[in-house]
N, C-alpha and C positions, 0 to 999 in steps of 0.2 A: 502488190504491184498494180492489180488492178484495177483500186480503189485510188492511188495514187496517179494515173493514168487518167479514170476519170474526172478526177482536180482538175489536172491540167487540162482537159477538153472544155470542162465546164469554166475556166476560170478565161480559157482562150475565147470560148464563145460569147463568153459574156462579154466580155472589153468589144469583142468586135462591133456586136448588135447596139453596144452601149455609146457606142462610137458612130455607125453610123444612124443610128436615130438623132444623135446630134447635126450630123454633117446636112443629113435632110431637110430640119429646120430652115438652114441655114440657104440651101441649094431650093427649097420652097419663099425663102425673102424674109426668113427674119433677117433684123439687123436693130443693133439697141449702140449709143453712145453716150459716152462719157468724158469725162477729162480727164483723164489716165488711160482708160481703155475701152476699145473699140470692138464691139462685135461686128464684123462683117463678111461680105464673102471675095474669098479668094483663091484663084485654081495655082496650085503651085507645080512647076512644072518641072523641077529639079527635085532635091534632097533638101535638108538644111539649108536655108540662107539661098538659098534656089541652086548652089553647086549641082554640076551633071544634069543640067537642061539639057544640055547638047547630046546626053545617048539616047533625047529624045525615046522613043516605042525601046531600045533595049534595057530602058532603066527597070522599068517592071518587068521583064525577064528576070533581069542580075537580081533584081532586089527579090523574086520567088526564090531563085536558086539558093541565095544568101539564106532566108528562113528557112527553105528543106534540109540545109546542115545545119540550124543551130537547132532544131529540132530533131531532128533523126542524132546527132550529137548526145542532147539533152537525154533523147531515148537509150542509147548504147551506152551512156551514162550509170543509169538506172540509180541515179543518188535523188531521192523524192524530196529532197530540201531544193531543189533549183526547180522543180514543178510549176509553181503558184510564179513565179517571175520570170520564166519562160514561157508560159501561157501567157503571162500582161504582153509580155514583148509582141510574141507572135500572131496574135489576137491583133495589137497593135496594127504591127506590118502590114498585116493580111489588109484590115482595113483601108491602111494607105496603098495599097497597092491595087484594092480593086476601084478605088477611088481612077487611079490612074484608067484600068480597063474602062470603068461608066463613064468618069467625066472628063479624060484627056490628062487628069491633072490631080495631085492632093486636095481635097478638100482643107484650108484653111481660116479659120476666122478669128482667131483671138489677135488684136492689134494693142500692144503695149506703146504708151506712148506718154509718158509722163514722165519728165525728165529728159529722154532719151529714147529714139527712135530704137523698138525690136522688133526681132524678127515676128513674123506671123507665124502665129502655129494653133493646134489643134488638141481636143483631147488626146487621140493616139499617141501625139507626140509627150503629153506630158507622162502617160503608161510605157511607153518605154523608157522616157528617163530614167522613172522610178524603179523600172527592173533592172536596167543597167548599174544602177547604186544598188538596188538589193542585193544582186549577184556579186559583183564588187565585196561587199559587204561579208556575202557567204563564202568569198575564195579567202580574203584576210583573214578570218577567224573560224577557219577551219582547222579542227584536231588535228594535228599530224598522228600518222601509225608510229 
């Protein structure tokens, strides 16, 4: 368990540092464009799509509370197959959430825009997709007893 334990820290830490070494780039003045997509910078002050701007300072409250149960969950779990995609997640959040404590706001820069205007988003955001399907992935095709 506590090799598995250390996965998860190490796999959480990493996404994080990996994440914000990017955001910094970006929050120092890179910026690179293209005709499909845009690096730039953008403080996103909601969720998704910018939803829940308006709980304003309690968003990054909810949004700790929200990762202390999927992790303390994850824990009381103890099934070391959700480890590695609850670290991406968590790692994730933490990121965006301290994003909100330094900068007011998520750090976002990827601009998709080829074809169709999307949303803005960031690595963190794509490490949690990917754990959200993992996980996904690990409830459907799990043994039953």
């Amino acid at each position: 368990m506590l090799k598995s334990l250390a996965i998860l820290f190490v796999v959480l830490s990493a996404v994080f540092i990996a994440d914000q070494f990017i955001k910094n780039l970006f929050v120092e003045g890179f910026r690179y464009y293209t005709n499909c997509i845009d690096l730039i910078l953008v403080f996103n002050k909601g969720v998704a799509f910018s939803m829940f701007a308006f709980l304003a300072e309690w968003l990054k409250w909810i949004q700790l509370a929200l990762l202390a149960g999927v992790l303390g969950y994850t824990l009381w779990l103890k099934e070391n197959r959700y480890f590695v995609p609850v670290g991406m997640m968590v790692g994730a959040g933490l990121s965006n959430v301290a994003d909100r404590f330094i900068h007011g706001g998520v750090v976002d820069y990827v601009y998709w825009h080829c074809g169709f205007d999307f949303a803005i988003f960031n690595f963190a955001d794509v490490m949690i997709d990917i754990a959200v399907v993992w996980l996904l992935i690990l409830n459907y095709t799990a043994k039953k007893a």
